[in-house]
N, C-alpha and C positions, 0 to 999 in steps of 0.2 A: 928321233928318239923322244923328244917332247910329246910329238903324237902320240906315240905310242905309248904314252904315260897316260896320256888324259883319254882314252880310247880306253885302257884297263880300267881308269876312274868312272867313264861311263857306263859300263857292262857291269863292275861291280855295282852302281846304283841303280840300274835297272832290272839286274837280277834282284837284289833287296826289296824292292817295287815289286816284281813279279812276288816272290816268293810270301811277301807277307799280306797279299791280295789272297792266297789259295788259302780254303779250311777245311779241314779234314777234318771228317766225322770219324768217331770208331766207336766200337759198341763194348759198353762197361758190364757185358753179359755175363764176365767171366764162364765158370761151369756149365752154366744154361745154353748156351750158344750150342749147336750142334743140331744132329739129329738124333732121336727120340723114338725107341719102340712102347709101347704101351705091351706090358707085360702081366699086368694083373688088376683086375678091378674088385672093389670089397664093399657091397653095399653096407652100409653103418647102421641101417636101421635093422636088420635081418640078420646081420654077421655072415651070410653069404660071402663068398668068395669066388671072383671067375679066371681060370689061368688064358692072359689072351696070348702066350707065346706063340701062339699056332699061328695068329691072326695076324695079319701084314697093317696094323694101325703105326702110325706114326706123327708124331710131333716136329716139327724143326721151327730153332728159334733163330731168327737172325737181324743184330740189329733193332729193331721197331715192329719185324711182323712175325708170326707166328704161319705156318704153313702145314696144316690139316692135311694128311695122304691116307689115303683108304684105299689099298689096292687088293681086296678082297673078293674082286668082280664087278664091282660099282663103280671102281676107280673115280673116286671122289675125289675133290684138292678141295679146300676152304682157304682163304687167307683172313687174320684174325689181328688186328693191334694186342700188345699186351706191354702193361707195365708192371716190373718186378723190384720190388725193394723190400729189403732185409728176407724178413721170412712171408711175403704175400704174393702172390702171383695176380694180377687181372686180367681177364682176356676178353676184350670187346670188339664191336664195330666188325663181326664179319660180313664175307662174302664169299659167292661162289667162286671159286678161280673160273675164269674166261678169258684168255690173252686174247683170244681168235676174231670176239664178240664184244667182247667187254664186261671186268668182272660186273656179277650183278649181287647188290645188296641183299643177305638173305632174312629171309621175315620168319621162314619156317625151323623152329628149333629142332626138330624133328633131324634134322642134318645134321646135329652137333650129335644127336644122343651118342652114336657109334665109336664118338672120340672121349666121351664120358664129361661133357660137358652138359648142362641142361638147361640154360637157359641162353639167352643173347647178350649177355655181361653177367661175367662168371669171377667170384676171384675163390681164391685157391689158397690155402695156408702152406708153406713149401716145410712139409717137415724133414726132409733129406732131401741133400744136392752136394754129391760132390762122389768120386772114386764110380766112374760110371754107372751111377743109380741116382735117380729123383722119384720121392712121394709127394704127391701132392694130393690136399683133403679139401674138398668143397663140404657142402652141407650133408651132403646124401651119399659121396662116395670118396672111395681112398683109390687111388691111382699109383700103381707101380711102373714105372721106367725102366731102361737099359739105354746106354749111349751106346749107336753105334760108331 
């Protein structure tokens, strides 16, 4: 019976030892987290307006990366860091997705244009986010969302 006292005292303190060893990340993303259709783009300097409902663009946030899909024929992925606090979004440090080869660093901005990004660090003023819809405003463009 004694054993089996101090047998439970050891398994409880090595469970204790295990468990406060592990850390767990999770992401304070709230509403952002998901995935993102690109629904409208609004040039600001023209008052232009383009409906992309048609168009298969998409956003997804998760965590620490950003995930560019462009399945419009070109079937493009980018992966992009972004950090978001209060009302600013930044999104830098992309890449081509490549799991096969190895993502590779991209130099040509030209690849963002189609996700309505334009430059290789972009930040974003987050004017709505929340009841599945996010606008987001860079310099030159207004971006309309939908959560899928």
């Amino acid at each position: 019976r004694i054993m089996r006292h101090y047998f439970h005292i050891i398994w409880v303190v090595v469970m204790a030892v295990a468990l406060s060893s592990c850390e767990l990340e999770t992401s304070d993303n709230k509403d952002l987290d998901g995935m993102w259709r690109l629904a409208s783009v609004d040039t600001l300097a023209t008052g232009n307006s383009a409906d992309m409902s048609g168009k298969k663009i998409y956003w997804s946030f998760q965590y620490k990366l950003l995930q560019f899909d462009d399945y419009n024929g070109n079937n493009q992925s980018l992966l992009l860091r972004f950090e978001h606090s209060g009302n600013s979004l930044r999104v830098y440090d992309p890449y081509i997705y490549d799991r096969e080869d190895g993502d590779i660093q991209l130099t040509d901005v030209s690849l963002l244009a189609p996700f309505g990004v334009n430059s290789l660090e972009e930040t974003f003023t987050v004017e709505a986010l929340g009841g599945g819809k996010m606008v987001l405003c860079s310099p030159t463009l207004r971006l309309g969302f939908r959560k899928l």
